[in-house]
C-alpha positions in Angstrom: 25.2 -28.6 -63.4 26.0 -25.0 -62.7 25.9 -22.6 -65.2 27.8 -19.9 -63.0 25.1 -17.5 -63.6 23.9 -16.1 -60.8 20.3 -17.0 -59.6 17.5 -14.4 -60.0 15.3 -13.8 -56.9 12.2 -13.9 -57.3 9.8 -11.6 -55.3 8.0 -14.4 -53.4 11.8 -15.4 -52.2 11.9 -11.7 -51.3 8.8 -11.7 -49.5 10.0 -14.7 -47.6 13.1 -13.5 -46.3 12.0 -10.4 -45.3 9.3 -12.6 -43.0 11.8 -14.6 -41.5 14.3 -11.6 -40.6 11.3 -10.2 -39.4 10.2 -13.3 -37.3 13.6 -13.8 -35.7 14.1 -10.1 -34.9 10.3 -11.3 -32.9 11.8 -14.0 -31.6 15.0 -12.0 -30.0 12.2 -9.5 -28.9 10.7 -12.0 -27.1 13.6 -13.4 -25.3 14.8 -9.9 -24.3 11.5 -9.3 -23.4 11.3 -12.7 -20.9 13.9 -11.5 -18.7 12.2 -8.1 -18.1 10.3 -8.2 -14.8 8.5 -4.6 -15.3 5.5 -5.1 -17.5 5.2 -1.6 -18.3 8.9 -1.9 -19.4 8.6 -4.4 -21.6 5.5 -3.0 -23.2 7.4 0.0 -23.6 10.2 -1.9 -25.5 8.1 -3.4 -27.7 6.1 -0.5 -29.1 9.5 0.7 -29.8 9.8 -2.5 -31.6 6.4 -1.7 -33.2 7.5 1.7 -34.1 10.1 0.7 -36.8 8.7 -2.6 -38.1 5.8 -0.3 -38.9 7.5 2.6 -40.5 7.1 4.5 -37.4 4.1 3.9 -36.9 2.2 5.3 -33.2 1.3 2.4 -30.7 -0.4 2.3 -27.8 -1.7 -0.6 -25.7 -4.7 -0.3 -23.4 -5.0 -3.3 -20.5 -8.1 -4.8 -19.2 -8.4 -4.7 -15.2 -9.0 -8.2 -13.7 -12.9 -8.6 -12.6 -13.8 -4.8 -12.9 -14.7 -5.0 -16.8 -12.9 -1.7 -17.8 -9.8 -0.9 -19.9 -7.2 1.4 -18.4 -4.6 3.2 -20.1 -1.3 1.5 -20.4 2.6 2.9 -22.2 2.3 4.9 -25.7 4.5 6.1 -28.4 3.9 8.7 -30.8 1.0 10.0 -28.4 2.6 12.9 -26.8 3.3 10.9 -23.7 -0.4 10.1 -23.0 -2.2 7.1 -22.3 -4.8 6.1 -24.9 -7.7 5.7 -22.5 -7.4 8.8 -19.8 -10.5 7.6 -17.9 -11.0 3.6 -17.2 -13.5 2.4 -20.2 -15.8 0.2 -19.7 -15.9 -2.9 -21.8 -19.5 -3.8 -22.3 -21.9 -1.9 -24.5 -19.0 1.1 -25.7 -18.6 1.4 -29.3 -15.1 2.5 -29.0 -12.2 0.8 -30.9 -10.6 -0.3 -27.7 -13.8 -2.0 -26.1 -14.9 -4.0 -29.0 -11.7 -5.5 -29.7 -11.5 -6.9 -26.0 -15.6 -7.4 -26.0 -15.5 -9.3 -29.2 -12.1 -10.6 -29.0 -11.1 -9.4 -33.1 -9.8 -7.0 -35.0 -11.1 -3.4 -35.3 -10.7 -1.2 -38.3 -10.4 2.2 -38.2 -12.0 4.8 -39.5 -15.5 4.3 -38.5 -17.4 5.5 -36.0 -15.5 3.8 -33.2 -12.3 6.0 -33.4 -10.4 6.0 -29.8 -10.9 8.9 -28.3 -7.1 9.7 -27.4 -6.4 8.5 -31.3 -9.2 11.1 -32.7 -7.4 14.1 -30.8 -4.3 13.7 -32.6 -6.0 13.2 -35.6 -5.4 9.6 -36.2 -8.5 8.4 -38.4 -7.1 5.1 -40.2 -5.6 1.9 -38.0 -6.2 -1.0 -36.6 -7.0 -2.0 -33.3 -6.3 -5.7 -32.2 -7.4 -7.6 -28.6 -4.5 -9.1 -27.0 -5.3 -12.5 -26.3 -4.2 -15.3 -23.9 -5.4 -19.0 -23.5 -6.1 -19.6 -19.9 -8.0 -22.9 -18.5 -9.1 -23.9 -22.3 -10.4 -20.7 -23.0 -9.4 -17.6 -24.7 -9.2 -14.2 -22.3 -8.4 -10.9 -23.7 -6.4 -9.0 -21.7 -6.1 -5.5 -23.2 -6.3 -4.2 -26.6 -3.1 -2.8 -28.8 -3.8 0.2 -31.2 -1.2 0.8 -34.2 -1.9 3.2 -36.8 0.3 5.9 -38.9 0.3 9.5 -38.5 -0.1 10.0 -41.7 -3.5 8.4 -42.0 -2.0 5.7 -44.3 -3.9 2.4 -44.4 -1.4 0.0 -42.8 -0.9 -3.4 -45.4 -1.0 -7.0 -45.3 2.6 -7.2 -44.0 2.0 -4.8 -41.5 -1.4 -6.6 -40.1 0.5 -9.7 -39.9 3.3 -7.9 -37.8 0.6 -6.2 -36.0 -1.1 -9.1 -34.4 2.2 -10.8 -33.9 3.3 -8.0 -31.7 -0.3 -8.1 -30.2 0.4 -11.5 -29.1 4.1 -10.5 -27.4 2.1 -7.8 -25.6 -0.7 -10.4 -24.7 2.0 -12.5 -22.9 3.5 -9.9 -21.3 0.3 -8.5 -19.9 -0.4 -12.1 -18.8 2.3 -12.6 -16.9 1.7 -9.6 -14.9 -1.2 -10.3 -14.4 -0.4 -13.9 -13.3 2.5 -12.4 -10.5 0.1 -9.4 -9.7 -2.3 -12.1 -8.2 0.8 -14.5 -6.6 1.9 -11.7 -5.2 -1.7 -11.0 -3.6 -2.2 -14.7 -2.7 0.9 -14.5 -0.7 -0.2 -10.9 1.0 -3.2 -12.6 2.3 -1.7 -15.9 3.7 1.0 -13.8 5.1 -2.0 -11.6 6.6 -3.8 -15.1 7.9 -0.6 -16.4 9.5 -0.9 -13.8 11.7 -4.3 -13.4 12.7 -6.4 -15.8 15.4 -8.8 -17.0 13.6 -11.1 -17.1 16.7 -11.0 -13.3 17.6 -9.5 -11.6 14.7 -6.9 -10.0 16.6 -3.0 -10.8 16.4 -2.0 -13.5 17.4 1.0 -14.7 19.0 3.3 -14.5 15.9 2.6 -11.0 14.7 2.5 -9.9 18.7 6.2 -11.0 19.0 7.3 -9.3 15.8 5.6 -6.1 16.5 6.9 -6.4 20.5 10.1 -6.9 19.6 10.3 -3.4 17.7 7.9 -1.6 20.3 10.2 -2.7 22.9 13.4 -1.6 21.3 11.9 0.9 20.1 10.9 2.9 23.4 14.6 1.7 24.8 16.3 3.5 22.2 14.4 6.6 22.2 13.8 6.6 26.0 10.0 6.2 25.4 7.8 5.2 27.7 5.8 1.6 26.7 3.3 -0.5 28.8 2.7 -4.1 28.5 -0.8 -4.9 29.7 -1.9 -8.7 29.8 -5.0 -9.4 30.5 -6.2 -12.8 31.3 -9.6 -14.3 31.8 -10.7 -15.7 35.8 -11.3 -19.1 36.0 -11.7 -20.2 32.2 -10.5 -23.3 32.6 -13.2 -24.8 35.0 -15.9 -22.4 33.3 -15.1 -23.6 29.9 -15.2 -27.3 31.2 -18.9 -26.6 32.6 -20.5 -24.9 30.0 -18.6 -25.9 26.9 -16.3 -25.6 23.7 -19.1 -23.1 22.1 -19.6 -20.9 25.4 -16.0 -20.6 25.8 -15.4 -19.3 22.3 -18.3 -17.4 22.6 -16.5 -15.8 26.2 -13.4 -14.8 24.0 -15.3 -13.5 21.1 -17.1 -11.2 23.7 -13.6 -10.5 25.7 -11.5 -10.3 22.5 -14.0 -7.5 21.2 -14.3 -5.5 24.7 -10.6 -5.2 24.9 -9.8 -3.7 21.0 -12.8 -1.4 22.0 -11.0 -0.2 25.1 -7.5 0.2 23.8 -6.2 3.4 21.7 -6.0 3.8 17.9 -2.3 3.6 18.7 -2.3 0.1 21.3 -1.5 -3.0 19.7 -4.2 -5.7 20.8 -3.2 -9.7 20.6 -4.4 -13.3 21.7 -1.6 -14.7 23.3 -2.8 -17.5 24.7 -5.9 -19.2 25.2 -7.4 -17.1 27.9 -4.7 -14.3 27.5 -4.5 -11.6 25.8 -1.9 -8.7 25.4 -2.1 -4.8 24.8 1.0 -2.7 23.8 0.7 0.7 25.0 3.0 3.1 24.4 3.2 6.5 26.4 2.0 6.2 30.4 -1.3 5.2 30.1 -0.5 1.4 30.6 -3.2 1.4 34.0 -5.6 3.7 32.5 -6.3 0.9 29.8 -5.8 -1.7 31.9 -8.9 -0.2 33.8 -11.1 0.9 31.0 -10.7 -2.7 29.2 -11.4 -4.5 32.6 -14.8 -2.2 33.2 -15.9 -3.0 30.0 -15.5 -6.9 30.5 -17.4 -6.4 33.4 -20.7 -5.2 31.3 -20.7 -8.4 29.0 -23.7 -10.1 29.7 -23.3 -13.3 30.8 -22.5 -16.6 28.5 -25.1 -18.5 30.0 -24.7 -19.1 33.6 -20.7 -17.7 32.9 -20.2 -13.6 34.3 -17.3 -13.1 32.6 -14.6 -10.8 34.5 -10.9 -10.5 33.9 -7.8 -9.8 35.5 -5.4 -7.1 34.7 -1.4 -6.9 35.0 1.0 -3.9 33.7 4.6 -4.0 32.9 6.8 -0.9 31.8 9.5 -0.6 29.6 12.6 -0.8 31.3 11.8 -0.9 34.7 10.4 -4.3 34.7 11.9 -5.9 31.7 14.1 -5.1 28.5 12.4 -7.7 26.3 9.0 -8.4 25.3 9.0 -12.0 27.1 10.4 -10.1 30.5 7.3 -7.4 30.2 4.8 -10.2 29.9 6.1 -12.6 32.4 5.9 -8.9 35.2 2.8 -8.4 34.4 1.8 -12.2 34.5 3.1 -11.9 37.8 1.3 -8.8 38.9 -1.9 -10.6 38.1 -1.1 -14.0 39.9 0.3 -11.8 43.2 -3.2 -9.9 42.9 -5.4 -13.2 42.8 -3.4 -14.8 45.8 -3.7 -11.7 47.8 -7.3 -12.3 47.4 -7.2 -16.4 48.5 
């Protein structure tokens, strides 16, 4: 029955509404924070966050660099705009703050002797510095550390700690998922970088020679350039490789593919087109000079074996004998099968 009195609050009710406002002003952080693609960004945001749950308190985070064992510096507030590591840190055996927190995975107290260094030149003696922490494969990684202290060398309190490692955590998640698109994004480089390599020579291959082409070609049409396209094929590897072998023959294109990137320019283009075929874009005049130079040094390979290796050259210029890179390699296809019938 009600007496119509109204009911007193008592401080542990206080206490626990001021947590929960707290944790679902964390929670809206966080889902902001989720659709913000820029790490920094978002770390940014949420030392601002830090900022006035701590009574403007400074903040800065400092994030650990995959494999390298060091802690760079990452976004501040309250520190003049700095980072709180100016020089990557090293992780193992420093007694700062910063590197026992992410060596020992825990919470650091300050003062002691293990004030930051950025922290001790604005005169910050008293904080705490926490390890931002992820579980990854059934194990706990730290990925950077988070410093919050106040300016006024106040010890921060329990409250405070709590909302300290909380916001730790946010920043450990964020740093995570950088991390985690940081290496997609590198895993994708490099099969990108594979799909256009031969794997037998470690030149181009035909894919990345009919991207590049394309844009060479059109290229020295629009600007009324000059552009040569040498091909240059290997005599007789058909019977040869079926004499001596699958090995031998790779072994001939190794030798070929390396004679012909050593007698191009820093500015040619060198790719396997086919299996005995290769192609060089040239750009400027010079389209016979490296058709020579490449064919000279095929002819100083020692032999594979009982194979001499020689090669046959052909040159095509942009526009004169095509307008396309297919046209410029089909001329100078032809210029090398019109040579070897002139000779029976």
């Amino acid at each position: 029955m009600s007496t119509g009195r109204p009911v007193e609050s008592t401080p542990g009710d206080l206490a626990r509404a001021v947590r929960g406002a707290e944790a679902r002003l964390l929670a809206t952080l966080a889902e902001v924070l989720a659709t913000t693609d820029e790490a920094d960004a978002a770390l940014e945001r949420l030392l601002e966050l830090a900022a006035g749950l701590l009574d403007g308190a400074v903040a800065a985070i400092a994030v650990a660099e995959p494999d390298s064992g060091v802690l760079v510096g990452g976004p501040s507030r309250g520190f003049d705009g700095r980072p709180i590591v100016d020089e990557p840190l090293a992780v193992a055996g420093s007694t700062d703050a910063l590197a026992i927190a992410a060596r020992e995975s825990r919470v650091v107290a300050i003062p002691s002797a293990h004030v930051s260094p950025a922290a001790a030149r604005l005169g910050i003696g008293t904080g705490l510095v926490l390890p931002l922490v992820v579980r990854r494969d059934a194990a706990d990684l730290t990925v950077g550390a988070l410093l919050v202290a106040h300016a006024d060398g106040r010890v921060p309190t329990d409250d405070e700690t709590r909302l300290a490692a909380a916001i730790a955590a946010i920043a450990a998640a964020i740093v995570e998922r950088s991390l985690l698109t940081d290496a997609a994004r590198a895993r994708a480089e490099w099969r990108e970088r594979l799909a256009q390599v031969d794997p037998l020579t470690g030149l181009a291959n035909r894919r990345a020679l009919e991207r590049i082409g394309e844009l060479e070609v059109a290229r020295a049409i629009r600007q009324e350039t000059a552009l040569a396209v040498v091909v240059v094929d290997v005599d007789g590897f058909d019977a040869q490789a079926a004499a001596a072998g699958r090995q031998a023959a790779d072994a001939v294109l190794r030798e070929v593919a390396v004679a012909v990137a050593e007698g191009v320019r820093l500015v040619d283009t060198v790719a396997r087109l086919g299996p005995a075929e290769f192609v060089v874009l040239a750009p400027g005049s010079g389209g016979e000079t490296v058709a020579r130079r490449i064919a000279g040094a095929v002819a100083t390979l020692a032999p594979v074996g009982d194979w001499k290796v020689r090669v046959s050259t052909g040159v095509a210029h942009v526009p004169g004998d095509g307008t396309t890179l297919r046209d410029l390699v089909d001329a100078a296809t032809r210029t090398i099968e019109a040579a070897r019938a002139a000779a029976g």
